[in-house]
FILOTOR-151730 format. One record per residue (C-alpha): x, y, z. Coordinates in steps of 0.05 Angstrom, whole numbers, plus 32768, in hexadecimal, padded with zeros to 4 digits. Layout:
N
XYZ;...
//
This chain:
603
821D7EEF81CE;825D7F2681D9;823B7F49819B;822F7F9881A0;81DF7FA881AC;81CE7FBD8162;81E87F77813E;81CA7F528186;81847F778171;81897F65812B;81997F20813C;815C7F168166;812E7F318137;81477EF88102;81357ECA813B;80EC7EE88136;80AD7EBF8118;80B47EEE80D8;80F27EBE80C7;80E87E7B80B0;81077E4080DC;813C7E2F80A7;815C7E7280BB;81567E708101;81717E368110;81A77E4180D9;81B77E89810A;81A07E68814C;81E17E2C8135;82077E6B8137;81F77E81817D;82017E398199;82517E3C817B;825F7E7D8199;826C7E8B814A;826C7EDD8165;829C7EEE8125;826A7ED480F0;822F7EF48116;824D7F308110;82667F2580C0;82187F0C80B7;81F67F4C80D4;82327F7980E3;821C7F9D80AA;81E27FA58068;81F07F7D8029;81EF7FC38001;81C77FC97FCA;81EC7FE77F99;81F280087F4C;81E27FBC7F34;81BB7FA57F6E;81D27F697F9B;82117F417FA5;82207F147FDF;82327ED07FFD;81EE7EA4800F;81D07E9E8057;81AD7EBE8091;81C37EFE80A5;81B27F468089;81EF7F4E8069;81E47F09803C;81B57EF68000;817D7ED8801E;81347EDA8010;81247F168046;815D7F3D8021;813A7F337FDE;81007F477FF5;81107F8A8018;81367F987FCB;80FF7F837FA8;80CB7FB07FD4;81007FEE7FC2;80FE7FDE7F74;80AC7FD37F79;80AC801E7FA1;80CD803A7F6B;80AC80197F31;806E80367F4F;808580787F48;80B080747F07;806B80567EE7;803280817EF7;800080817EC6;801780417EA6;7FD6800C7E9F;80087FD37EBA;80517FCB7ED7;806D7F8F7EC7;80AF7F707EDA;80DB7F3B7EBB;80F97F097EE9;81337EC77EE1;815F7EAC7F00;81A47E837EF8;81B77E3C7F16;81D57E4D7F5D;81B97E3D7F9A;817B7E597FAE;816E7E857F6F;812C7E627F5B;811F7E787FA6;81387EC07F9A;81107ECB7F5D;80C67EAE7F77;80D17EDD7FAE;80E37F187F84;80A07F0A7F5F;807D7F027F9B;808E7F477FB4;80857F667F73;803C7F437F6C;80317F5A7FB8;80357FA27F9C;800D7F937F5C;80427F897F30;803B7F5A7EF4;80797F237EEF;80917F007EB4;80B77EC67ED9;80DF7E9A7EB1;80C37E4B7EB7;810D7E3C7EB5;81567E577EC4;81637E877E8D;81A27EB27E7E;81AA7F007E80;81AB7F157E37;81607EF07E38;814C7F0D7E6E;816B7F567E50;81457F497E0E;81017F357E33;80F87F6E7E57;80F37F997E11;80D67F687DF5;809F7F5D7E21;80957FB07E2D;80AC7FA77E78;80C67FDA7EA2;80FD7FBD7EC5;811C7F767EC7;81397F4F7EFC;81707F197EF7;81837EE57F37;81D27ED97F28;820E7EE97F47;82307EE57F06;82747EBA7F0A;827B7ECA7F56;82887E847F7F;82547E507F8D;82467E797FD5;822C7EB57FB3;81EA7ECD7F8E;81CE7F0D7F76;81977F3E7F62;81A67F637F22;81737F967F11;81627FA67EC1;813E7FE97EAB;810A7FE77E75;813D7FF47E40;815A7FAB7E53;819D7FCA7E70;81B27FC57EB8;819580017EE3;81BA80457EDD;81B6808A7EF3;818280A67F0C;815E80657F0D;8199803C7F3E;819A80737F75;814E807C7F72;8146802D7F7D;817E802F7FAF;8164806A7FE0;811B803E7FDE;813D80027FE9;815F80248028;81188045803F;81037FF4804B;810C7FEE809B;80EF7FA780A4;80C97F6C8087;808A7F908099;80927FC38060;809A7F8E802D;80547F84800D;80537F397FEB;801D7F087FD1;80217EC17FDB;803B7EA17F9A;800D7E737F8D;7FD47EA57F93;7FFB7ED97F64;7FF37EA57F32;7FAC7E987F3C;7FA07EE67F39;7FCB7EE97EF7;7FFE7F177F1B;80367EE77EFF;803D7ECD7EBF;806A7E917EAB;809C7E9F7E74;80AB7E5D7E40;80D07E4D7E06;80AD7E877DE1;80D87EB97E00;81177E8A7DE7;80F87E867DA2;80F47EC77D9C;813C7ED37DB5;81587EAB7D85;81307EC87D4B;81527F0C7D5A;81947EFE7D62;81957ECF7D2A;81967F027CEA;81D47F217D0D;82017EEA7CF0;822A7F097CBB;82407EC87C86;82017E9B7C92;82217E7F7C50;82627E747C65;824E7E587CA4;82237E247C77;82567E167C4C;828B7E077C88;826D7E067CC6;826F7DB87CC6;82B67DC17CC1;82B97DE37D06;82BC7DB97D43;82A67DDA7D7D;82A27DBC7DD3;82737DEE7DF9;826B7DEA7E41;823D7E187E6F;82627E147EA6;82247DF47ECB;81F87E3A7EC2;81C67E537E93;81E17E547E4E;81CC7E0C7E48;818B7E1B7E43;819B7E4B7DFD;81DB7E4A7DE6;81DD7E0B7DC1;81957E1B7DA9;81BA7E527D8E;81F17E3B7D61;81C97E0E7D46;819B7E467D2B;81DC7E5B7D0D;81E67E1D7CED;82207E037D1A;82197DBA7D24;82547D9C7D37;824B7DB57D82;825E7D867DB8;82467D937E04;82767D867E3B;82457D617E61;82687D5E7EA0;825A7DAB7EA1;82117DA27E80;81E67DA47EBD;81CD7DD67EDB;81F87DDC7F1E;81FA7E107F55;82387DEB7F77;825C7DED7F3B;82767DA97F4B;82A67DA57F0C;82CC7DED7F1E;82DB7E187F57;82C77E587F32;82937E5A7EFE;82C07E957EDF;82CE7E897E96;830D7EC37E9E;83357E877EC3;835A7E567E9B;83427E1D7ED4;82F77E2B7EC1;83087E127E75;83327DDE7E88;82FC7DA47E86;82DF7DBE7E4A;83247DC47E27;833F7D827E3B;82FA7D6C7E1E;830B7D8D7DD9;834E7D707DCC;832B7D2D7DD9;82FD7D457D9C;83387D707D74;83077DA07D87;83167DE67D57;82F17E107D8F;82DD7E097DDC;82AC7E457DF6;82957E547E3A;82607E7B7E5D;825A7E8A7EA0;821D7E787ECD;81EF7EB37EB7;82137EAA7E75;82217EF77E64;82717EEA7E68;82877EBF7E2D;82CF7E997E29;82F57E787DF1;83307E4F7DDF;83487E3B7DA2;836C7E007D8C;83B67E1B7D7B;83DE7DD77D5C;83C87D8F7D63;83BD7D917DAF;83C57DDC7DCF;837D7E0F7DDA;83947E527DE7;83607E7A7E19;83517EC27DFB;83467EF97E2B;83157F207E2E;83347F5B7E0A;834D7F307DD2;83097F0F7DC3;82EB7F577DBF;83287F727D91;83157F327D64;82C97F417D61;82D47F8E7D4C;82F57F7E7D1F;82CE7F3F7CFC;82947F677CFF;82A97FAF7CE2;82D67F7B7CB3;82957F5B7C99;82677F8D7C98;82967FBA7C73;829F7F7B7C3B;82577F777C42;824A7FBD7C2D;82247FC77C6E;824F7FE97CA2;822280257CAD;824180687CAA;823C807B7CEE;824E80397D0A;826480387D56;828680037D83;827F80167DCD;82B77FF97DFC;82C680047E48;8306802E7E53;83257FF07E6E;831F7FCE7E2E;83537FC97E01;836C80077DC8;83777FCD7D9B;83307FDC7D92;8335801F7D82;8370800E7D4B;833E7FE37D2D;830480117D29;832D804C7D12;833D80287CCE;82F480197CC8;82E380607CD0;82B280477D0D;82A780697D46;82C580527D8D;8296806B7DCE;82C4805B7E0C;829980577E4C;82A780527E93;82AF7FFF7EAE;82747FD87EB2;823F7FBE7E7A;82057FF17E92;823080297E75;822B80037E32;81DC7FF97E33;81D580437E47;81FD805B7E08;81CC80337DDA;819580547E04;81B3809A7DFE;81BE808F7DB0;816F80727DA9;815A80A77DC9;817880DC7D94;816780B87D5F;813F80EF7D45;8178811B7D3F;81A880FF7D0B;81E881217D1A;81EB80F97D61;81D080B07D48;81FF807F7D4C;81F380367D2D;820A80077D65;822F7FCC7D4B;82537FAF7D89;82637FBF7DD8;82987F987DFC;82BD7F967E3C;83067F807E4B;82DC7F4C7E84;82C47F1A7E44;82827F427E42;826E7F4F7DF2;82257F6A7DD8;821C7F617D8E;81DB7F8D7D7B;81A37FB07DA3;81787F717DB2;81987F6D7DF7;81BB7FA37E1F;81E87F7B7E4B;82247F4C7E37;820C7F1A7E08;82327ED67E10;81F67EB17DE3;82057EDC7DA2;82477EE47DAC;82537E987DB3;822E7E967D72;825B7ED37D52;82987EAE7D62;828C7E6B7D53;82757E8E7D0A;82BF7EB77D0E;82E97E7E7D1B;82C57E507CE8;82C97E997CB7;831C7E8E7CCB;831F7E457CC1;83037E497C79;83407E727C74;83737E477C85;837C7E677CD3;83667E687D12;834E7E9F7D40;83917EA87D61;83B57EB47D15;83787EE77D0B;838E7F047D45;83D27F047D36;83C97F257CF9;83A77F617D0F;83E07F6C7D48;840F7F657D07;83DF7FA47CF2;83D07FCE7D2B;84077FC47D57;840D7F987D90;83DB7FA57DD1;83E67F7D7E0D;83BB7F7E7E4A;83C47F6D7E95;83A17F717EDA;83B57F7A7F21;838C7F7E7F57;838D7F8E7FA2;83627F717FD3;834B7F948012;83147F828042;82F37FA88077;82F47FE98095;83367FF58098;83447FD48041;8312800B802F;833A8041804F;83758025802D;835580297FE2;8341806F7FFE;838C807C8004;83A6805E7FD3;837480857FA2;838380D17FC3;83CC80C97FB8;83D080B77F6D;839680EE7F68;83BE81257F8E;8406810A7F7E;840680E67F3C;844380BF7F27;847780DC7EF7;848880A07EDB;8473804D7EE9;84AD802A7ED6;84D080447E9A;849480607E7B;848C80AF7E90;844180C57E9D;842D80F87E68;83DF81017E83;83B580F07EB8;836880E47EAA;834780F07EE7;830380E17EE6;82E880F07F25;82FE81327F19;82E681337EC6;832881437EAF;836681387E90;83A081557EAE;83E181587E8C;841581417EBA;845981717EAB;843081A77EB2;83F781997EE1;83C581B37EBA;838381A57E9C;838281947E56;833D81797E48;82FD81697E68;82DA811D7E6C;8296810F7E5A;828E80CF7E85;826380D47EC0;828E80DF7F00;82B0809E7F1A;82F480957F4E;831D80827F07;836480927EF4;838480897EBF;83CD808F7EB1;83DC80A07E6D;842780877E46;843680977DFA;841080717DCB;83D3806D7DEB;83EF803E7E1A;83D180447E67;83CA802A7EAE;837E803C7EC3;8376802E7F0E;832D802B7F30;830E80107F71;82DC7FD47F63;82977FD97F6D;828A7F997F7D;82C07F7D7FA3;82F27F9A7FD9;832D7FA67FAB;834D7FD97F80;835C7FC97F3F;838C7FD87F08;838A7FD17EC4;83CF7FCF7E9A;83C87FE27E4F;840B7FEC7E2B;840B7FED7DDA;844C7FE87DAA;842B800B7D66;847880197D4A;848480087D07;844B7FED7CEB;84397FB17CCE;84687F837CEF;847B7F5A7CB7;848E7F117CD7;84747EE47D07;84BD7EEB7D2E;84BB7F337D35;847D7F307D52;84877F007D7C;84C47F277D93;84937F667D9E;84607F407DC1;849A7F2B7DF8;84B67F6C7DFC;84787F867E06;845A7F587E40;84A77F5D7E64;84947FA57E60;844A7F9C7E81;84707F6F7EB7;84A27FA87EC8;84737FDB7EC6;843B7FB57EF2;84797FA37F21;84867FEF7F29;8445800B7F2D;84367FCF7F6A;84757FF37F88;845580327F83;8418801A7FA5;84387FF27FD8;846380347FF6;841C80587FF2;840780238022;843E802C804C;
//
């Protein structure tokens, strides 16, 4: 086969009787083509399991998702559950799944392993999204969750996400405990599972109904703020909702009619449940292409509001009708500035912002954020990227709850990614309540004469204008990962003195846990956050470029988050207009240098 003896060994024991005949004659099609490149993509390598768990493109091969992969992950999480839970009368484990291919698969063989090693399994009857699989697991006293999704990845992928008993995604020391197990797994032989069928018999798995979704929806639905309002106007509000072809079917709509929002229309052609994703080529609600059905939908309909959630429906999108026929997409970090500030708005109207109110927020994310919270006298946590570091600071504050100087009352955690959690019912992103919170913001804005880009408008006219921008560089294989490497170890060891026109006053480096201020080299204060290969680039005014490898893809990202707080409030729609341009021609220039700067550190 021209392949090197370690892949040629690995091959041949996927040609073995322990594989079924689907996969070895879809890796025996492989040998007959001479396909020797894909052989060695396909079992070149492990499909890692990593802080999250599992992310990959579908087929045979030990470096795909497949059913022998979930199993050897699922025989690491069992090994440690074992361990973690001595003494406890029964382990159970909550499992669902999304709409892709093969995730109904991936999930009866994750509770097949689990009941194999006398685990009880909650298995949804039905595709279910991640916030209702997050608030199971506490609600149903489990010890750890797991969710079959590869998020908004293309149709080729799938996942394993794994959940601690606190309903957040695993963390330390729990990911690199499951990890090391999952790596002690050699072969198929040291995966212990129980025929489904017979688990089911023996009680060993339990199928989850419309219970769990009841009771969902019962705690999310005291978190709406103007019940009244919403009453009063929400007839008023036409909204087009589309899942994308995923799970939020299945509860969203539910949802906002619990909060009294009727005039909801589906986009039907994105109703069903659909792995391909025939409608879009990315089920990613970030891209403007993903709401383009949906939107051309609502101007059909004069639609006041189109919302989006991706396949596992834990990323929530939104555009708003701006005129008679234009929707304006919000990002990610503009939906989240808008939800602070509804909710410490209304709660403070409401007499019941509590004292020692906190918003959590990756350090990503924008400072309009921060601007907001400040007048509110609230609290701002910022945590390292990623939606487990969000769940682990509700943990962290629950778990000092008996000492009142360090309990904080939790009131919202967002991400710049379109990832929101309203309340402690769930500890991942949210795309269910926060569909709900908007629809009730927008139809709160509408009873005021404006929409939810004025609102936002208005508090730019406030707290100055923030405007946020990505760039990314993609680099595959051995030789892309020594190039992030590099990349990284120069701006560490030799930071810039200046991108663009804006001079570098400190660098955050938070590998190192410390801020170093850059005239003078030295340190100035120490960071909190756990350890991570971050830097951040620090301009006047809170204004920053924060560069970081990804941890799920081969790229390095950068993250460009430039602010103009000067002479506040801006008191006409023409000067800020005239801000806003200045300040995005500045983002361009600056992103243009700093990709020259990166670019000669290539060379």
């Amino acid at each position: 086969m021209g392949l090197d003896s370690a892949i040629q060994a690995r091959v041949q024991e996927w040609l073995g009787p322990e594989y079924d005949e689907a996969t070895r004659e879809e890796l025996q099609a492989l040998i007959n083509t001479g396909n020797t490149e894909e052989l060695v993509d396909r079992f070149g390598a492990y499909l890692e399991f990593g802080t999250g768990g599992l992310r990959g493109i579908m087929g045979a091969g030990t470096n795909r998702m497949n059913v022998y992969v979930v199993a050897k992950a699922t025989q690491g999480l069992a090994n440690h559950l074992v361990k973690e839970c001595q003494g406890r009368d029964c382990i159970s484990v909550v499992v669902s799944y999304d709409n892709r291919r093969h995730s109904l698969d991936f999930a009866r063989e994750t509770a097949s392993v689990l009941a194999g090693n006398g685990i009880h399994v909650f298995l949804f009857e039905t595709l279910h999204p991640i916030p209702v699989l997050s608030f199971a697991v506490r609600y149903l006293d489990s010890a750890a969750g797991v969710m079959i999704t590869a998020s908004h990845n293309p149709k080729e992928y799938n996942g394993y996400k794994v959940y601690w008993d606190d309903g957040a995604q695993i963390v330390p020391p729990h990911d690199t405990k499951i990890i090391a197990e999952v790596q002690r797994i050699g072969s198929l032989k040291a995966v212990k599972k129980m025929a489904f069928q017979e688990a089911m018999e023996k009680g060993l798995i339990t199928m989850l109904g419309d219970d769990i979704d009841q009771a969902y929806l019962a705690a999310i639905r005291p978190m709406s703020l103007n019940a009244a309002l919403v009453k009063r106007h929400a007839s008023d509000l036409s909204i087009v909702y589309t899942p994308l072809h995923g799970t939020g079917i299945t509860v969203v709509p539910r949802a906002l009619k619990a909060w009294g929002f009727q005039n909801v229309s589906i986009c039907e052609e994105q109703a069903e449940p659909d792995g391909n994703f025939p409608t879009i080529k990315s089920p990613n609600p970030e891209e403007s292409a993903a709401l383009a059905l949906a939107t051309r939908f609502a101007k059909k309909r004069k639609a006041d509001l189109v919302l989006a959630t991706d396949p596992d429906a834990d990323r929530l999108g939104i555009a708003v009708r701006k005129g008679t026929d234009d929707y304006v997409l919000l990002t990610g970090n503009q939906v989240a500035a808008l939800l602070a500030y509804y909710l410490l708005d209304q709660l403070h109207e409401n007499g019941r912002l509590p004292p020692n109110a906190a918003v959590v927020k990756t350090i990503v994310t924008t400072e309009l954020i921060t601007a907001i919270c400040t007048a509110y006298r609230t609290e701002v946590v910022n945590v390292l990227t990623g939606f487990k570091w969000i769940g682990q600071q509700i943990r962290l504050w629950e778990d000092v709850a008996e000492r009142r100087e360090d309990r904080k009352a939790f009131i919202l955690g967002v991400e710049e990614s379109y990832g929101y959690l309203i309340g402690t019912h769930a500890r991942d992103k949210d795309a269910v309540i926060c569909a709900c919170m908007v629809a009730e913001m927008a139809s709160w804005a509408k009873a005021r004469g404006q929409t939810l880009v004025q609102v936002l408008d208005d508090l730019l006219c406030r707290f100055g204008v923030f405007h946020e921008a990505q760039h990314s560089i993609t680099a595959t294989g051995p030789a892309g990962l020594q190039r992030i490497q590099t990349i990284m170890e120069t701006l560490r060891s030799t930071p810039p003195v200046h991108i663009g026109e804006l001079p570098v006053i400190r660098v955050s480096d938070v590998k190192r846990g410390c801020v170093i201020d850059r005239q003078s080299g030295r340190i100035v204060e120490h960071i909190t956050l756990p350890k991570s290969d971050v830097l951040c680039f620090h301009f006047a005014g809170k204004s920053q470029v924060v560069v970081r490898p990804s941890g799920t893809e081969p790229k390095i990202k950068f993250y460009f988050m430039l602010n103009d707080t000067k002479a506040l409030p801006i008191t006409s729609e023409a000067e800020l207009q005239k801000r806003k341009a200045a300040l995005e021609k500045l983002t361009h220039d600056t992103i243009t240098a700093f990709c020259g700067l990166i670019d000669s550190i290539a060379d």
